[in-house]
Backbone as JSON, one array per atom type, in Angstrom:
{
  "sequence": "XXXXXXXXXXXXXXXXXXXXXXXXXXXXXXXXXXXXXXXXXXXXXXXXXXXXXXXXXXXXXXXXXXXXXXXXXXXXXX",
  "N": [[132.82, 56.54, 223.15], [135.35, 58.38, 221.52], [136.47, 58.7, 219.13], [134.62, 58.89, 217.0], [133.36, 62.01, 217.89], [135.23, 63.37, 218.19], [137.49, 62.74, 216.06], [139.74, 60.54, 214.31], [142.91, 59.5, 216.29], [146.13, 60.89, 216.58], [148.18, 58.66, 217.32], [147.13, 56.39, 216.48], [147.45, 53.21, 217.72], [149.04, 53.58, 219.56], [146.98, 54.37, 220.95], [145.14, 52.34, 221.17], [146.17, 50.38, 222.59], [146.71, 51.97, 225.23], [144.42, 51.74, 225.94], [143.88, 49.3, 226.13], [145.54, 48.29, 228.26], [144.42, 49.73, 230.43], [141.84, 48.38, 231.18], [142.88, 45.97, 231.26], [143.93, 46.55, 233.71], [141.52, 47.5, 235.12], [140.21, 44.93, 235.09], [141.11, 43.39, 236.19], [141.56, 44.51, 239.17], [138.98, 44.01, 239.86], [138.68, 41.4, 240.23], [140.44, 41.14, 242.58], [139.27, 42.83, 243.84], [136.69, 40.51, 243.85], [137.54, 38.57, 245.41], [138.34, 39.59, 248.04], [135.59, 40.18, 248.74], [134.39, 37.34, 248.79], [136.31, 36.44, 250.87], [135.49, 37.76, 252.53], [132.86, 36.63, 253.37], [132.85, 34.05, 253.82], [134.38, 34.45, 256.11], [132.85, 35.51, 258.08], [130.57, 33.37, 257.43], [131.88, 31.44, 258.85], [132.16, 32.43, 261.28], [129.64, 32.55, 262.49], [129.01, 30.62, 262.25], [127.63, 28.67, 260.45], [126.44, 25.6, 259.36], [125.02, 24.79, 256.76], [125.18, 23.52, 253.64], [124.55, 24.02, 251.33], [124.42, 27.03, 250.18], [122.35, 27.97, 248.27], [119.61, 26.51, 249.16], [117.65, 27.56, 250.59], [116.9, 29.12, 248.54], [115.79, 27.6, 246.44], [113.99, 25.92, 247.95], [112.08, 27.47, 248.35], [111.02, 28.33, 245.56], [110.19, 26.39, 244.68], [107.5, 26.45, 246.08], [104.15, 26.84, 245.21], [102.27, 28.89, 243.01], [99.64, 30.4, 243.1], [96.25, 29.81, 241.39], [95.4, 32.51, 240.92], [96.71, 34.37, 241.7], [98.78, 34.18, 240.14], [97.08, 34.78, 237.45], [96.65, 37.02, 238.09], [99.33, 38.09, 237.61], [99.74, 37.6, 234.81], [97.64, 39.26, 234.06], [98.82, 41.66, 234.5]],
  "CA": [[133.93, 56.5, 222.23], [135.81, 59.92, 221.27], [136.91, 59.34, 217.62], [133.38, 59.72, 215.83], [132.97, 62.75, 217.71], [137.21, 63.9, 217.81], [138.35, 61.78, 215.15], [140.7, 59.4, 214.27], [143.88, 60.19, 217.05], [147.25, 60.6, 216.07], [148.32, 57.63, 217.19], [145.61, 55.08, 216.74], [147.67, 52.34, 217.86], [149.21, 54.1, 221.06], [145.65, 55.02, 221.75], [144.42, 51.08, 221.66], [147.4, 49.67, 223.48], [146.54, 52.73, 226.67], [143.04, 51.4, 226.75], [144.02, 47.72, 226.35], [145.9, 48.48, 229.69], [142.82, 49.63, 231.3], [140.66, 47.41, 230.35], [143.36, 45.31, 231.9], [143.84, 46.92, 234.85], [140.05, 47.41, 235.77], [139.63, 43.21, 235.11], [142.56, 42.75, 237.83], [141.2, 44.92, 240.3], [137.63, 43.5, 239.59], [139.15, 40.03, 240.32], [141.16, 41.35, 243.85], [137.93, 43.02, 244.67], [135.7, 39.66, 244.01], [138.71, 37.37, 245.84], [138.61, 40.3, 249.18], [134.63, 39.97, 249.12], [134.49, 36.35, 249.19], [137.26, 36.14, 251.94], [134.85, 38.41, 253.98], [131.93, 36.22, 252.7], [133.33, 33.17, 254.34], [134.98, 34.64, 257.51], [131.51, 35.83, 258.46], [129.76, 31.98, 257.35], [132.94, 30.37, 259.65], [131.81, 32.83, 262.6], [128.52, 32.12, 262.78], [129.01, 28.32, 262.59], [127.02, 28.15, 259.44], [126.74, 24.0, 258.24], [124.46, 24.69, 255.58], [126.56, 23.8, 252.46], [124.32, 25.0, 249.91], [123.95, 28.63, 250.29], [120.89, 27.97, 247.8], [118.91, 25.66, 249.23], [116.43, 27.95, 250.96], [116.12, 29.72, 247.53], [115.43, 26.33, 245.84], [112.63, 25.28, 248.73], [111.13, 28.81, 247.96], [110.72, 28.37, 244.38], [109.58, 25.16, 245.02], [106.26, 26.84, 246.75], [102.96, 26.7, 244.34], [101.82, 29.87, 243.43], [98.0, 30.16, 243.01], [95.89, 30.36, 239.61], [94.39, 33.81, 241.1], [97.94, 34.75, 241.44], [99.31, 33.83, 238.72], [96.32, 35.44, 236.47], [97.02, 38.99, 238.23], [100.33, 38.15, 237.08], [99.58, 38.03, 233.7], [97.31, 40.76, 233.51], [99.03, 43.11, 234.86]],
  "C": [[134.15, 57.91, 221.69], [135.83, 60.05, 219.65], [135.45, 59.79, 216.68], [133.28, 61.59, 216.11], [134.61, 63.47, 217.5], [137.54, 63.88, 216.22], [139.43, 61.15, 215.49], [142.13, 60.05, 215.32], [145.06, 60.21, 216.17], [148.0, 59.34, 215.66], [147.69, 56.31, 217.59], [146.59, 54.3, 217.7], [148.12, 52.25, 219.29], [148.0, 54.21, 221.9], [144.7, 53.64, 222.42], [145.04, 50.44, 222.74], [146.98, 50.53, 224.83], [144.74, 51.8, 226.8], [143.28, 49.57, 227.08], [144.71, 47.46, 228.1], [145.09, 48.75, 230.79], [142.17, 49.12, 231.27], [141.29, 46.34, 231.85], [143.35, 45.13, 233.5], [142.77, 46.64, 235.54], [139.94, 45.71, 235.51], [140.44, 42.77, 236.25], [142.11, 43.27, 239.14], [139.66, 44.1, 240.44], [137.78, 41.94, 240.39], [139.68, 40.16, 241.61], [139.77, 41.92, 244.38], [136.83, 41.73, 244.77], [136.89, 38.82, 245.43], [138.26, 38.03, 247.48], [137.3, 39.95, 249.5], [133.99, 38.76, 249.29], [135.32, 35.68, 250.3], [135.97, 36.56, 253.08], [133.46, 37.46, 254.3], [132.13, 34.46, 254.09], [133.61, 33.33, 255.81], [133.92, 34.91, 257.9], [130.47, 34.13, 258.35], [130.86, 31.08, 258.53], [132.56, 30.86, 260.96], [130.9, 32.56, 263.15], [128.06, 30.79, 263.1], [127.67, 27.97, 261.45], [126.96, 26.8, 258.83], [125.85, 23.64, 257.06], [125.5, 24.61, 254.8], [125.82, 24.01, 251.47], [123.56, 26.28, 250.37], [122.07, 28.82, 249.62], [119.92, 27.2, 248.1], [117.57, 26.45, 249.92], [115.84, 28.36, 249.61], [115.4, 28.63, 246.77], [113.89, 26.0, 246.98], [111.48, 26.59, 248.47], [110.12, 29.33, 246.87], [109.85, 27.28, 244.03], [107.89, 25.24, 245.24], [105.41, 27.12, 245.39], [102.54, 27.88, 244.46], [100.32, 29.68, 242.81], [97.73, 30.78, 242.0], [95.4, 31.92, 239.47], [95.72, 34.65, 240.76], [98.44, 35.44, 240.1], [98.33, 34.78, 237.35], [96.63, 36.55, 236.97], [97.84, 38.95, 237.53], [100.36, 38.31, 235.77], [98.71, 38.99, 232.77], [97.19, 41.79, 233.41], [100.29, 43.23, 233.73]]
}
């Protein structure tokens, strides 16, 4: 933020309204960039012939796995 070290601008209000536009802007592109990387996301799972339908299910069987008390104690005393 500029004004602590600037100060206050001329016109505060001009000055909120230009960032409120960016702000804007960058959330719109943010949103066309998630939309483009989920298109590619898909066209790549449709090529492959993917019929898993939950993307998470390996992570879920993974988490699932028992980790050991030896483990687990490094884990907490490291």
């Amino acid at each position: 933020m500029q004004w602590p070290r600037d100060g206050i601008p001329d016109h505060p209000a001009s000055w909120r309204m230009a960032t409120a536009k960016h702000l804007a802007a960058d959330q719109y592109r943010r949103k066309v960039n998630l939309n483009c990387k989920l298109a590619i996301i898909a066209q790549q799972r449709s090529t492959t012939g993917s019929t898993e339908s939950d993307p998470m299910a390996t992570v879920d069987e993974d988490l699932d796995i028992a980790v050991h008390d030896d483990l687990l104690r490094l884990i907490f005393t490291a």
